[in-house]
Gaussian input, Z-matrix of N, CA and C with variables (Angstrom, degrees):
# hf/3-21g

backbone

0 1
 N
 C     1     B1
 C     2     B2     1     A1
 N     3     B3     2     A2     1     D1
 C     4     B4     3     A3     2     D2
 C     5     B5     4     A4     3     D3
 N     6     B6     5     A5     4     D4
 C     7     B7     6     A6     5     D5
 C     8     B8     7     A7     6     D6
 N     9     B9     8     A8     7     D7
 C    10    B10     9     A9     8     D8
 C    11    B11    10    A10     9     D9
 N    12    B12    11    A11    10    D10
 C    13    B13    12    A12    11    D11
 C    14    B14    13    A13    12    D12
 N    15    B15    14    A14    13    D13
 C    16    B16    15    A15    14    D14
 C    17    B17    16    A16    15    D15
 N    18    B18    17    A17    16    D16
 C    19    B19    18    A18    17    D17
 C    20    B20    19    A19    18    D18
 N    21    B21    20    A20    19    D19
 C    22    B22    21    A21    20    D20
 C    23    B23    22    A22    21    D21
 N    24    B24    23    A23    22    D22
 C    25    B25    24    A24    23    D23
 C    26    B26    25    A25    24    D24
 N    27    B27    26    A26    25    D25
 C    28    B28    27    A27    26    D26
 C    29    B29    28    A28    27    D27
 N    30    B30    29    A29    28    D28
 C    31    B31    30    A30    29    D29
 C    32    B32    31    A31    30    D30
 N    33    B33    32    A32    31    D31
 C    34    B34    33    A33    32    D32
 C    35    B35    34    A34    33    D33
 N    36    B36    35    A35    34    D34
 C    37    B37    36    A36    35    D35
 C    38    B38    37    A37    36    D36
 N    39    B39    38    A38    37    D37
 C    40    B40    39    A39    38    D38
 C    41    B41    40    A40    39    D39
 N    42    B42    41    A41    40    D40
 C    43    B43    42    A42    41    D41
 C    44    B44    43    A43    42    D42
 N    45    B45    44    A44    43    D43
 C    46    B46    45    A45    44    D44
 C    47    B47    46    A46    45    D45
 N    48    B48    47    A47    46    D46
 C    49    B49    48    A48    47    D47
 C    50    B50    49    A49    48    D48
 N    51    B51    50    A50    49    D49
 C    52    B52    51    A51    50    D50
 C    53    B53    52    A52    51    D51
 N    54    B54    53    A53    52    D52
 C    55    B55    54    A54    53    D53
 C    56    B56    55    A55    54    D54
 N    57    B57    56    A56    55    D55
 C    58    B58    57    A57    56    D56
 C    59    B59    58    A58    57    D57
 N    60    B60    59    A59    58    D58
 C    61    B61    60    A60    59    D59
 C    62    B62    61    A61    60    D60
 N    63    B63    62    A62    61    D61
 C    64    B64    63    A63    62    D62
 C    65    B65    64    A64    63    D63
 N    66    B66    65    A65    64    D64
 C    67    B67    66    A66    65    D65
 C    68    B68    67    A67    66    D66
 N    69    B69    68    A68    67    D67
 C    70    B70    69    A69    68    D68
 C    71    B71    70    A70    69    D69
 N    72    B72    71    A71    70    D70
 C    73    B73    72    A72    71    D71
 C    74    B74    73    A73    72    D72
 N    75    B75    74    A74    73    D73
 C    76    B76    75    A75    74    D74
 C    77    B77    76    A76    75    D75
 N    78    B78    77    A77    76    D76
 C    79    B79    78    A78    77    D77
 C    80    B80    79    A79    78    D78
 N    81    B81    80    A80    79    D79
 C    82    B82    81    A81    80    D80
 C    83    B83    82    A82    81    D81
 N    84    B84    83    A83    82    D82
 C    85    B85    84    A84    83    D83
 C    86    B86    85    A85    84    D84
 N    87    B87    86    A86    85    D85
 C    88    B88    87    A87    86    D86
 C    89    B89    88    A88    87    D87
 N    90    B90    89    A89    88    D88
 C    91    B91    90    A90    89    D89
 C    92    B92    91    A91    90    D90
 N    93    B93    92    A92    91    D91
 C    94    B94    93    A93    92    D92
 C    95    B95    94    A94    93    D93
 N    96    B96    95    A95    94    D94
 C    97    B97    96    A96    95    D95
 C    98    B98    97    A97    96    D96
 N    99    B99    98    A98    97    D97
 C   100   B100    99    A99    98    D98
 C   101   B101   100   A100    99    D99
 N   102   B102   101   A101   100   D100
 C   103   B103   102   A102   101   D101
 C   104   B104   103   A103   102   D102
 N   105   B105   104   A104   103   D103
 C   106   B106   105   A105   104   D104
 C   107   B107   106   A106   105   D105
 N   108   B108   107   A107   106   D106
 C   109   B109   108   A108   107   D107
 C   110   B110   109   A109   108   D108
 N   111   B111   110   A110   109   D109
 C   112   B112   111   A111   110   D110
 C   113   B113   112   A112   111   D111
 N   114   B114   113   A113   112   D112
 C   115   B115   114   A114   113   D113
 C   116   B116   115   A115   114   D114
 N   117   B117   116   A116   115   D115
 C   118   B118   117   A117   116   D116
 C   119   B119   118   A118   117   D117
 N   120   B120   119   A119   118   D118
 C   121   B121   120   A120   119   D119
 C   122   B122   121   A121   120   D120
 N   123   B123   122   A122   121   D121
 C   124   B124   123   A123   122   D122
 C   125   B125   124   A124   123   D123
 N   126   B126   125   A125   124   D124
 C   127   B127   126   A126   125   D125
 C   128   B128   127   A127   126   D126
 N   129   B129   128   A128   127   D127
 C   130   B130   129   A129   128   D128
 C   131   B131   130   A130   129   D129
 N   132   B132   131   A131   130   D130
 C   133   B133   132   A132   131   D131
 C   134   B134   133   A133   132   D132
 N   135   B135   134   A134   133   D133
 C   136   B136   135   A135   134   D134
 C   137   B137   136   A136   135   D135
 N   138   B138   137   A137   136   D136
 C   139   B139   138   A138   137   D137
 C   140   B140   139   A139   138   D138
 N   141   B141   140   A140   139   D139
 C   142   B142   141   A141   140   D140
 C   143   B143   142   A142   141   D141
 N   144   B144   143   A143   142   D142
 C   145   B145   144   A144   143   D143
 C   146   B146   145   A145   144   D144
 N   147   B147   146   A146   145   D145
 C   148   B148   147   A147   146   D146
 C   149   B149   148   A148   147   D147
 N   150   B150   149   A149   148   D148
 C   151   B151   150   A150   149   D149
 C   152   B152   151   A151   150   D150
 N   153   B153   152   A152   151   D151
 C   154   B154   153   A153   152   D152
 C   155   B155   154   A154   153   D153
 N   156   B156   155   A155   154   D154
 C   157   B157   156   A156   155   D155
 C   158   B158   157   A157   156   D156
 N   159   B159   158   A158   157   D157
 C   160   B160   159   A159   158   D158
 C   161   B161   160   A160   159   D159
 N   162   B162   161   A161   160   D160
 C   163   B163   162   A162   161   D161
 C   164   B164   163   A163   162   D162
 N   165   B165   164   A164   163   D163
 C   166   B166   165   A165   164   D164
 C   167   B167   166   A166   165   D165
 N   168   B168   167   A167   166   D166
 C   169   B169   168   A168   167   D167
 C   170   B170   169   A169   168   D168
 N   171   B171   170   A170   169   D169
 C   172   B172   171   A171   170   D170
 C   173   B173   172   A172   171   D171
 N   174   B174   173   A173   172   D172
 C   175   B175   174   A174   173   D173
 C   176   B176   175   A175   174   D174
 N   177   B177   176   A176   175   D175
 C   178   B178   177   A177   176   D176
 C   179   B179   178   A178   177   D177
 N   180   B180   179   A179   178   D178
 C   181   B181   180   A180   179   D179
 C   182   B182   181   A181   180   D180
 N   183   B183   182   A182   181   D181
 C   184   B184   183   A183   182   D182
 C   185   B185   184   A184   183   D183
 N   186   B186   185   A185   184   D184
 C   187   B187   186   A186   185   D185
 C   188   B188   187   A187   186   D186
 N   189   B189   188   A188   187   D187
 C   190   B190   189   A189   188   D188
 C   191   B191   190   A190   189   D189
 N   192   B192   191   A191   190   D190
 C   193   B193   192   A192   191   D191
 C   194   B194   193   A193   192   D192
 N   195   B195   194   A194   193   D193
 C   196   B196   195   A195   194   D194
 C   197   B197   196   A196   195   D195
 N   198   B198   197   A197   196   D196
 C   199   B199   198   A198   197   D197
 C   200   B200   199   A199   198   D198
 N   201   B201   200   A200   199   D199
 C   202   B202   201   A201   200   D200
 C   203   B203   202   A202   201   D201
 N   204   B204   203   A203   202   D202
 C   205   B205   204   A204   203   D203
 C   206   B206   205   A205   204   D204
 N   207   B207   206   A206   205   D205
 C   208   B208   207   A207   206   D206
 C   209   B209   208   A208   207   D207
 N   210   B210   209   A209   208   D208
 C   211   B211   210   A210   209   D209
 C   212   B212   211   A211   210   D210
 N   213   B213   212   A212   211   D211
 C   214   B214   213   A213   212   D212
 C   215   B215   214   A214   213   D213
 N   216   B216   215   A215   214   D214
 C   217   B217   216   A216   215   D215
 C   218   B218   217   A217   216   D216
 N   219   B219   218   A218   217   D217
 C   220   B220   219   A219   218   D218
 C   221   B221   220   A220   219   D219
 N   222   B222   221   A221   220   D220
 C   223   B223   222   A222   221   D221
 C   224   B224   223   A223   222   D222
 N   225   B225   224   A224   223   D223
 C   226   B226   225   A225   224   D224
 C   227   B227   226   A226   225   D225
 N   228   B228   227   A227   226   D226
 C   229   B229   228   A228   227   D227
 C   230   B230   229   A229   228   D228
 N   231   B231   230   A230   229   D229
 C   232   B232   231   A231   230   D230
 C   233   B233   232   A232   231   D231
 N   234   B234   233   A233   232   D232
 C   235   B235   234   A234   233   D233
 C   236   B236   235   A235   234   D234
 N   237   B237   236   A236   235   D235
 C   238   B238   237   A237   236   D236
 C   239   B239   238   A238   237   D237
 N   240   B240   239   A239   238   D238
 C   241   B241   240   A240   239   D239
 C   242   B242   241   A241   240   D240
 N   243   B243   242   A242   241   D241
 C   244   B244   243   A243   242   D242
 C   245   B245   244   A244   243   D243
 N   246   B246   245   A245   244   D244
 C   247   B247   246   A246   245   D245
 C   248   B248   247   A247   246   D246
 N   249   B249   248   A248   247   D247
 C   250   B250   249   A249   248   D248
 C   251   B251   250   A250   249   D249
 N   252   B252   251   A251   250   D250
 C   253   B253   252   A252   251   D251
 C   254   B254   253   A253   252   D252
 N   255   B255   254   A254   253   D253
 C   256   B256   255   A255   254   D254
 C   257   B257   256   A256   255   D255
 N   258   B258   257   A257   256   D256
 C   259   B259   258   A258   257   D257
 C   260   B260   259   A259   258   D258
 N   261   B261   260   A260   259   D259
 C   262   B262   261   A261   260   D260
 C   263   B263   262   A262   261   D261
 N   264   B264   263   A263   262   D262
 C   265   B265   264   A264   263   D263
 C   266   B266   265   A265   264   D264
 N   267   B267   266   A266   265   D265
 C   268   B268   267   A267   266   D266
 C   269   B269   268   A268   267   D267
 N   270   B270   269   A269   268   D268
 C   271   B271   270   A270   269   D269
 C   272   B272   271   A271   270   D270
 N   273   B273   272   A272   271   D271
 C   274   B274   273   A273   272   D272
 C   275   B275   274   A274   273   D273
 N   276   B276   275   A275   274   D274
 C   277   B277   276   A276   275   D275
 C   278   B278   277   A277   276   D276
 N   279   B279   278   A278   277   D277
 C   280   B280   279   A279   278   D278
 C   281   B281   280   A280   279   D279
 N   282   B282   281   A281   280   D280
 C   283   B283   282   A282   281   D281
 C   284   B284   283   A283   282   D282
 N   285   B285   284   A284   283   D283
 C   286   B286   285   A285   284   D284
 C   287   B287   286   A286   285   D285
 N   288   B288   287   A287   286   D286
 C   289   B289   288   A288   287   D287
 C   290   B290   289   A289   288   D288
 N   291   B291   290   A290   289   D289
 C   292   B292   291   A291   290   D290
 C   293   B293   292   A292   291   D291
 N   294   B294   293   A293   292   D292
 C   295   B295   294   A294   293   D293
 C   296   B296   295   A295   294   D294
 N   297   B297   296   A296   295   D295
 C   298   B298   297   A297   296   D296
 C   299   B299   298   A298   297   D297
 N   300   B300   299   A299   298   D298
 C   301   B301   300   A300   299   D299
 C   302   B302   301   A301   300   D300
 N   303   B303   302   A302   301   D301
 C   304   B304   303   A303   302   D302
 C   305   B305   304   A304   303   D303
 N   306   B306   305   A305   304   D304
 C   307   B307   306   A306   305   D305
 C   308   B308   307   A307   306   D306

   B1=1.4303
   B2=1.5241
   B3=1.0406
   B4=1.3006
   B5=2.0929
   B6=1.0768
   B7=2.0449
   B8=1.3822
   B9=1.7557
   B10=1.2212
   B11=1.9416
   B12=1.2059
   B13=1.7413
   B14=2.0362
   B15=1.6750
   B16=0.9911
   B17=1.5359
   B18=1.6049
   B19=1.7994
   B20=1.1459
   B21=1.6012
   B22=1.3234
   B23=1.5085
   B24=1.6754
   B25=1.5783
   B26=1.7244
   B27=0.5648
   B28=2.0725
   B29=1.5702
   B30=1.3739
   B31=1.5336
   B32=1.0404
   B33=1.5699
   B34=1.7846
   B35=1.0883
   B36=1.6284
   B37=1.1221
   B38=1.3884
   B39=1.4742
   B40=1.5339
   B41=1.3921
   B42=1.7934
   B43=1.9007
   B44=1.1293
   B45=1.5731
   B46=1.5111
   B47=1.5770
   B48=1.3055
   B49=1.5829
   B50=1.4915
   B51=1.2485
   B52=1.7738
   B53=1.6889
   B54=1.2281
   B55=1.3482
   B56=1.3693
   B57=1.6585
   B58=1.6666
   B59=1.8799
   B60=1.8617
   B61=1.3036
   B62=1.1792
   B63=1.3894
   B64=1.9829
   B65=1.4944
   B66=1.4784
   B67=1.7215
   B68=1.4483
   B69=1.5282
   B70=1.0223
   B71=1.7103
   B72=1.4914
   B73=1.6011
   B74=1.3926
   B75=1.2901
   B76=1.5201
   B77=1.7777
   B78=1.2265
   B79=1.6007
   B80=2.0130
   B81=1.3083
   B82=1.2415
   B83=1.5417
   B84=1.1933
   B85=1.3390
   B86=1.4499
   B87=1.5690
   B88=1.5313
   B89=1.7249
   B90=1.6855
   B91=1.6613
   B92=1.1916
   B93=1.8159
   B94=1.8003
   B95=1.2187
   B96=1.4065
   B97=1.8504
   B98=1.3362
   B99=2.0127
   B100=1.5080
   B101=1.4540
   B102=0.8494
   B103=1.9288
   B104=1.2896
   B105=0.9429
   B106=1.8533
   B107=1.4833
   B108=1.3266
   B109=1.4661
   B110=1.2838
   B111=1.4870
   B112=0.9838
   B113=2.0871
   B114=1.2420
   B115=1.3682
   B116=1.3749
   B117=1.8184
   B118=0.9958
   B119=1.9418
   B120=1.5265
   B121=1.4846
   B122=1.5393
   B123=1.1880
   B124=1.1750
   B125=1.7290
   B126=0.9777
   B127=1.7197
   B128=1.6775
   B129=0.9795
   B130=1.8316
   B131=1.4800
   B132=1.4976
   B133=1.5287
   B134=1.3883
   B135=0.9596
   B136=1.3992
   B137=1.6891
   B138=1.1572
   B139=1.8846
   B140=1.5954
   B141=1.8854
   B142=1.5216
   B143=1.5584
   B144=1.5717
   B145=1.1479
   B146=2.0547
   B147=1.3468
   B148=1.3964
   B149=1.5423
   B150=1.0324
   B151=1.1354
   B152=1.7353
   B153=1.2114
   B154=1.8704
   B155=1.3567
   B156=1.7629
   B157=1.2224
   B158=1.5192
   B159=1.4632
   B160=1.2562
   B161=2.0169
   B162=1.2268
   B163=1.3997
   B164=1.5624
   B165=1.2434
   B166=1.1503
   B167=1.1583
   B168=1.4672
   B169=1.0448
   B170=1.6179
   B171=1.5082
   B172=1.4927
   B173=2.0770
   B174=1.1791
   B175=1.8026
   B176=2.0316
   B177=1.3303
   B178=1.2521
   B179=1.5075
   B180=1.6402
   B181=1.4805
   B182=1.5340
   B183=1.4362
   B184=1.7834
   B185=1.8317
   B186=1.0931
   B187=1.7555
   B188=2.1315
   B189=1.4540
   B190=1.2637
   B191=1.3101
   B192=1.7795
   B193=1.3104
   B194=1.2886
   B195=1.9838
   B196=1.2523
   B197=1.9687
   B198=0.9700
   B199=1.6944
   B200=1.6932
   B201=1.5309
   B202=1.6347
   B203=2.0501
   B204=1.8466
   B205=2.0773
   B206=1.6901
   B207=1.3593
   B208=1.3549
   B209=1.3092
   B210=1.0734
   B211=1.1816
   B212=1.8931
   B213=1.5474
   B214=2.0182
   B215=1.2797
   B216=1.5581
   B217=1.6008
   B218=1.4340
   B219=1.5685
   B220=1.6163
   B221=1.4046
   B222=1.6433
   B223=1.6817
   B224=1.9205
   B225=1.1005
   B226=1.3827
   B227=1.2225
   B228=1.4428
   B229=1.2713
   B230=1.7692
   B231=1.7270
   B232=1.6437
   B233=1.8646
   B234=1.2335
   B235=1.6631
   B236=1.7579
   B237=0.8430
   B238=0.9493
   B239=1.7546
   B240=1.7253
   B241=1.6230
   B242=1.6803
   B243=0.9672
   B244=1.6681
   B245=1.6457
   B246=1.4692
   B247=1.6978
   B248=1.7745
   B249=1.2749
   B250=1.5010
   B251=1.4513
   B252=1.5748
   B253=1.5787
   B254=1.7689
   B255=1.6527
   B256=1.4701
   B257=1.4274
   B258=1.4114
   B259=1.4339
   B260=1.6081
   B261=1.1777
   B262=1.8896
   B263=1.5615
   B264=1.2759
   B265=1.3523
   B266=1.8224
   B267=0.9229
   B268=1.3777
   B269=2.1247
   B270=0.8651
   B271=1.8631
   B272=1.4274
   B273=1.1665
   B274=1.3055
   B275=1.5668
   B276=1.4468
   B277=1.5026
   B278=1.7678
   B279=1.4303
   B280=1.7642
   B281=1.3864
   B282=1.2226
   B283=1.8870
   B284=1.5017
   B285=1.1251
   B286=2.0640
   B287=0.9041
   B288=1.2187
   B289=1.2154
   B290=1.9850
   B291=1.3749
   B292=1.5646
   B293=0.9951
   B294=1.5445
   B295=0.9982
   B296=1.3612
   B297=0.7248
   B298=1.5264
   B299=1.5306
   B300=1.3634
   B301=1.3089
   B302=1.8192
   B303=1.3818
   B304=1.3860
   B305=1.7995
   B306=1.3722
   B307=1.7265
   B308=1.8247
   A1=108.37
   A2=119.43
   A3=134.99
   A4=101.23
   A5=87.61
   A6=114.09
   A7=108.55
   A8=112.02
   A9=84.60
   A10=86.62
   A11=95.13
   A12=84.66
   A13=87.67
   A14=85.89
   A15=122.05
   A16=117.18
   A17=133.94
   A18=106.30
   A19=133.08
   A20=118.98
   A21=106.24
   A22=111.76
   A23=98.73
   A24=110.93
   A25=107.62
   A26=99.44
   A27=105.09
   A28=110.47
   A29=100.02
   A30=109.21
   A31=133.46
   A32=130.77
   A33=120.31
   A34=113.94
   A35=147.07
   A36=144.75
   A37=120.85
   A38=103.98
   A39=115.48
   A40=102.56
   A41=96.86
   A42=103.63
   A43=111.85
   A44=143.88
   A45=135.07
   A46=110.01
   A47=116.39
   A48=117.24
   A49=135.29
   A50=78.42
   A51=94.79
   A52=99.40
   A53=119.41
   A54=140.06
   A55=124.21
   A56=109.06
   A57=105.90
   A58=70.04
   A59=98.50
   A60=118.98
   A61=113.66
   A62=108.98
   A63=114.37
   A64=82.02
   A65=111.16
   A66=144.30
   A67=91.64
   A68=128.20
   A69=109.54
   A70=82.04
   A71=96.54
   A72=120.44
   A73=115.14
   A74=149.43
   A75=124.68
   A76=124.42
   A77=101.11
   A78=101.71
   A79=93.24
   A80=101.95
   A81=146.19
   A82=125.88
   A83=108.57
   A84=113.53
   A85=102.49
   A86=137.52
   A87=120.37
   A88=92.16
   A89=87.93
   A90=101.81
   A91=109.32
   A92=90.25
   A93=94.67
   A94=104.45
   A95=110.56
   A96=111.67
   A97=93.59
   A98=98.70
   A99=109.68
   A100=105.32
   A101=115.09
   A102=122.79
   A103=108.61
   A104=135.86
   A105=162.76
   A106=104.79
   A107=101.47
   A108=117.50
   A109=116.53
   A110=125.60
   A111=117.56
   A112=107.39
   A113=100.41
   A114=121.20
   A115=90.91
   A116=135.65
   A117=136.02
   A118=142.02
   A119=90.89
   A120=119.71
   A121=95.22
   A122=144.11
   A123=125.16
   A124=112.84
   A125=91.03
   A126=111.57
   A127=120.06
   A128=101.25
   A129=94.79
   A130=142.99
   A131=90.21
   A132=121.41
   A133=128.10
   A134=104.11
   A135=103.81
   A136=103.80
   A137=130.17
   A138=120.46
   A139=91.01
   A140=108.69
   A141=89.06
   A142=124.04
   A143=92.43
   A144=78.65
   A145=96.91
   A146=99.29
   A147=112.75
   A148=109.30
   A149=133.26
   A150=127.65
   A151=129.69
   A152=113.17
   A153=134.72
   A154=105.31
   A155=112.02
   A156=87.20
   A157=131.07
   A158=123.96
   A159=141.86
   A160=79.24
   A161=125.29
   A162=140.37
   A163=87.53
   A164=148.16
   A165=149.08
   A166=127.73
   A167=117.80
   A168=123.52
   A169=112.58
   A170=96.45
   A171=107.48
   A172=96.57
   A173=106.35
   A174=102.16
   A175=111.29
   A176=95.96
   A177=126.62
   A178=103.39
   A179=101.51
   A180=121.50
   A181=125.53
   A182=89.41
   A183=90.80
   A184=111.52
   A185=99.98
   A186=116.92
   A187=81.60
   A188=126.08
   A189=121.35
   A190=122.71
   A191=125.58
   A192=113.38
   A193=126.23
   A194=92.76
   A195=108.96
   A196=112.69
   A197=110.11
   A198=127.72
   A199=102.57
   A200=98.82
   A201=100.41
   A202=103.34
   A203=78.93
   A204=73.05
   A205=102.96
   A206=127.90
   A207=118.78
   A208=108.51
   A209=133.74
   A210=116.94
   A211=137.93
   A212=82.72
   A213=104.90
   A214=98.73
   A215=137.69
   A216=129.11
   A217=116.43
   A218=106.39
   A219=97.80
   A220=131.91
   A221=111.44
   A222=118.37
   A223=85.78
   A224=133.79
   A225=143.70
   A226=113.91
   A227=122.05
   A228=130.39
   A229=122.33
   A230=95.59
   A231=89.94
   A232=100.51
   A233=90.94
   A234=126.16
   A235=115.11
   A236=134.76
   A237=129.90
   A238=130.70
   A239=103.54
   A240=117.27
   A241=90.36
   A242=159.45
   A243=160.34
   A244=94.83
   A245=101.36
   A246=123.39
   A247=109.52
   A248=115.63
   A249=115.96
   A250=104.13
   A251=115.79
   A252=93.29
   A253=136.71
   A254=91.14
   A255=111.72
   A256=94.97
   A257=128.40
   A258=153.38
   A259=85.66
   A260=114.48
   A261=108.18
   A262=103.84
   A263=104.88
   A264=111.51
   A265=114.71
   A266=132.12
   A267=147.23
   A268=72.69
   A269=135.14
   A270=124.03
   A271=106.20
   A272=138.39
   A273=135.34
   A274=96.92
   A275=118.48
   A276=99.73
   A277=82.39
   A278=115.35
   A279=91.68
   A280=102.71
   A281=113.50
   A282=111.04
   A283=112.40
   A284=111.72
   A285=118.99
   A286=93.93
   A287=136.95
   A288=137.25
   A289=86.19
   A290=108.61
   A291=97.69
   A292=149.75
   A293=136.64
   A294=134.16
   A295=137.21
   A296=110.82
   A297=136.36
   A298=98.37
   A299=115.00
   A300=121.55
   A301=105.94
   A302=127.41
   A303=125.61
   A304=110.15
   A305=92.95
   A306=88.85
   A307=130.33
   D1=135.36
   D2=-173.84
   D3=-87.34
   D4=157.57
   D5=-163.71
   D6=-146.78
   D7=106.84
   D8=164.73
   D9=-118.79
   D10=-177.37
   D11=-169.38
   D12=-145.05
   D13=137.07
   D14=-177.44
   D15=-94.44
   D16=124.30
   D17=144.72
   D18=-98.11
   D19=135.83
   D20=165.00
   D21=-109.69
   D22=129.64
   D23=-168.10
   D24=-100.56
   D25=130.24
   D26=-177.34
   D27=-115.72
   D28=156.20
   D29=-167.36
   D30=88.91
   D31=-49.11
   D32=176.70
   D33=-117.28
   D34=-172.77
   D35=168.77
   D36=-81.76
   D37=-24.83
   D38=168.98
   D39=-113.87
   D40=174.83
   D41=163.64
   D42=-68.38
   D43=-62.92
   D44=174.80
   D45=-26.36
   D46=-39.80
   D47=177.61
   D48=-99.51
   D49=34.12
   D50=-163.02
   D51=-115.78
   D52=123.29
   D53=171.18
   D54=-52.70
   D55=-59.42
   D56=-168.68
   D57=-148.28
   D58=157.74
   D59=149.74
   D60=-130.21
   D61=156.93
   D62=-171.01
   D63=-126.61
   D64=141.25
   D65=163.93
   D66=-58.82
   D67=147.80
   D68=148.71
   D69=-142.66
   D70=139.39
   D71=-177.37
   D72=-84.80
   D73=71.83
   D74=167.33
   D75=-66.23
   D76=128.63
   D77=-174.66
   D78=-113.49
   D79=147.07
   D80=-175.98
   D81=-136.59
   D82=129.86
   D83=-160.57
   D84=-84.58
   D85=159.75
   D86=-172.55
   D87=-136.74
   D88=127.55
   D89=155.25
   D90=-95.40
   D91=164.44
   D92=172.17
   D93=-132.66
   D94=133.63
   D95=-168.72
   D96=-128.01
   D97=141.99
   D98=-170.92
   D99=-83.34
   D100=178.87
   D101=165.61
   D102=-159.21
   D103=-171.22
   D104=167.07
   D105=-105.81
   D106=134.91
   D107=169.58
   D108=-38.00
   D109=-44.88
   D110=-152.68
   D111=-86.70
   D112=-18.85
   D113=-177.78
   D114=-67.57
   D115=-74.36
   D116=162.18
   D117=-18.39
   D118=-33.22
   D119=169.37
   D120=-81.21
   D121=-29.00
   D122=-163.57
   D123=-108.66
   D124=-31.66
   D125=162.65
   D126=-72.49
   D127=-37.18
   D128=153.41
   D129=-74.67
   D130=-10.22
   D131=150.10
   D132=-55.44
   D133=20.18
   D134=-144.95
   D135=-168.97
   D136=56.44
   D137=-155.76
   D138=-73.29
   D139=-40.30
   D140=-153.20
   D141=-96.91
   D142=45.20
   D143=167.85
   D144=-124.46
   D145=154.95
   D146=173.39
   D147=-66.60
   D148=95.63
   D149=175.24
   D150=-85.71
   D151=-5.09
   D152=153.45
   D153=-59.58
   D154=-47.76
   D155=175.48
   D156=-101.08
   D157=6.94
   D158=175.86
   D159=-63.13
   D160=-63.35
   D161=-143.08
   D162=-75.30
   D163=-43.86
   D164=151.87
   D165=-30.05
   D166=-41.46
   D167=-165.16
   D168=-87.74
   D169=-54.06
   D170=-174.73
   D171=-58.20
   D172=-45.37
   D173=-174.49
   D174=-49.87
   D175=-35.59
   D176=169.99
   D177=-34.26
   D178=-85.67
   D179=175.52
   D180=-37.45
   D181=-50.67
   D182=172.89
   D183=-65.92
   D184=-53.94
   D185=-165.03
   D186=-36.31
   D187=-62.44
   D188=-175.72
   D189=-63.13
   D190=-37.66
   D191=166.92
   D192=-26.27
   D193=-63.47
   D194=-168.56
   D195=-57.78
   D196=-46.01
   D197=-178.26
   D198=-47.22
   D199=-34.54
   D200=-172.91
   D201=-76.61
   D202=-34.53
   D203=-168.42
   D204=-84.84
   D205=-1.57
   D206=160.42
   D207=-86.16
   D208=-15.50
   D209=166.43
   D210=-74.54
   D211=-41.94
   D212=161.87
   D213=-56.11
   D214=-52.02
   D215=-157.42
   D216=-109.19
   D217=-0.80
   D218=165.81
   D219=-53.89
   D220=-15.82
   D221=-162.60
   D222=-105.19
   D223=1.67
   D224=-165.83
   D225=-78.28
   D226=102.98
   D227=-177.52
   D228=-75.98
   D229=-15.34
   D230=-176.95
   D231=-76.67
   D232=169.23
   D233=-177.46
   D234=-85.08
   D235=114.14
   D236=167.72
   D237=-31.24
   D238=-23.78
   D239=157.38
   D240=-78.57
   D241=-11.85
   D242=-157.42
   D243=-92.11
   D244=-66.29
   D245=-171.69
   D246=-62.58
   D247=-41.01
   D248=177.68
   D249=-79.98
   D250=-31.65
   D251=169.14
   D252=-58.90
   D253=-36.95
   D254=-168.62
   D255=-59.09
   D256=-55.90
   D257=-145.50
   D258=-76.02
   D259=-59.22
   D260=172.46
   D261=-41.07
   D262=-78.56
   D263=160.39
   D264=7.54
   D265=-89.92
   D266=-91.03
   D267=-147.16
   D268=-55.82
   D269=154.09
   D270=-48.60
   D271=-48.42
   D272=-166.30
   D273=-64.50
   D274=-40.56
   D275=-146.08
   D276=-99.25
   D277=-21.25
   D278=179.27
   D279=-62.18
   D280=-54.21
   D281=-169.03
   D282=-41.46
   D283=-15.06
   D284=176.73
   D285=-86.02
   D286=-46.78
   D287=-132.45
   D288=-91.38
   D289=-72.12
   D290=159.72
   D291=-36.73
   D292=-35.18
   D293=91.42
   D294=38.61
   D295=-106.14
   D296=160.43
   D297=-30.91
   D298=-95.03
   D299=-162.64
   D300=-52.92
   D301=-20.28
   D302=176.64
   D303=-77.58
   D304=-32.22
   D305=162.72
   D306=-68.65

């Protein structure tokens, strides 16, 4: 588990004028995500950027997509054989559609 540690100082406007400070601990839970060397080679290219939280963020982003599309399809009566049909569906008719316009 990851720690990063905080102070909170009370009493003055500065530290010389400050009475008591309290630790304050934040704990965070830690993933570990694989990569390829070469991804790694390119990202060390790079020190300043925080990359935990680039990785935070984007997990972030998805974690809400998804929250948004369970929410649109929770009242959703089709079937998941329903959803792979449509989705056939809907490839079939772009590839015409490409097609088409490449002719």
């Amino acid at each position: 588990m990851s720690r990063d540690l905080t102070v909170l100082c009370l009493g003055g406007l500065s530290p010389k004028d400050t009475q008591f400070c309290v630790p304050i601990v934040y704990c965070m839970p830690t993933i570990t995500v694989n990569i390829d060397d070469d991804l790694k080679d390119r990202m060390e290219k790079h020190p300043e950027i925080n990359w935990s939280e680039i990785t935070r963020q984007a997990i972030q982003e998805k974690i809400e997509t998804l929250e948004v599309m369970d929410e649109l399809t929770s009242a959703s009566e089709l079937t998941e054989s329903d959803v792979a049909e449509i989705a056939d569906r809907i490839n079939e008719r772009g590839r015409e559609r490409a097609d088409e316009q490449a002719n």
